[in-house]
N, C-alpha and C positions, 0 to 999 in steps of 0.2 A: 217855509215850515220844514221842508227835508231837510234843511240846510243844517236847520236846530233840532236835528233829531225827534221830530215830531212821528209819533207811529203813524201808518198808513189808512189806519181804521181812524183815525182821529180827524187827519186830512180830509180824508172820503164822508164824515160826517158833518164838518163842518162847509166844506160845500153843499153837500144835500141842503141844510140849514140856510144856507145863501140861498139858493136856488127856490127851495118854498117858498122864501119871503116875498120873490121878485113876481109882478103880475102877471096875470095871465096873457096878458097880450108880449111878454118880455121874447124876446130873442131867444133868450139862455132858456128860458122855461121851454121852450120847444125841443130841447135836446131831453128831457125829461121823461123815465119811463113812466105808459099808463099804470097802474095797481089795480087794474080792469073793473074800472068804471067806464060803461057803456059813454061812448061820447059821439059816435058817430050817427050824423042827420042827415034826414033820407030828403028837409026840405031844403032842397039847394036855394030856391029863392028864400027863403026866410035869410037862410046863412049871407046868403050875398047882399039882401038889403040890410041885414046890418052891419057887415064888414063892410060895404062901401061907406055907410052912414059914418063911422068911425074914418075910414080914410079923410074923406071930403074934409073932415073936422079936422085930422092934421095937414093935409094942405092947407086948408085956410091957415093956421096957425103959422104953418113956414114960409107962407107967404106974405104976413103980415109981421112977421117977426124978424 
């Protein structure tokens, strides 16, 4: 896009635009600033019984696949 002379505002929105679309659990979504929405949880085991719940589910998958 620099390349063809795309403005820099243009570039920087169109990634943001990428960036929203992709899931929450995405890689790239983690570089992401918050817009201060409280997100942080005080229940560590809750967070963790679901984030492992989610893991196990892709292991099984990479294992099977």
């Amino acid at each position: 896009m620099e390349n063809n002379g795309v403005p820099q505002d243009a570039i920087d929105e169109m990634m943001h635009l990428f960036i929203s679309t992709l899931p929450e659990t995405a890689f790239a979504k983690s570089f992401q600033k918050r817009k201060g929405t409280a997100g942080y949880s005080e229940n560590t085991i809750g967070t963790f019984e679901r984030k492992m719940r989610g893991m196990a589910h892709q292991v099984a998958t990479m294992k099977y696949n």
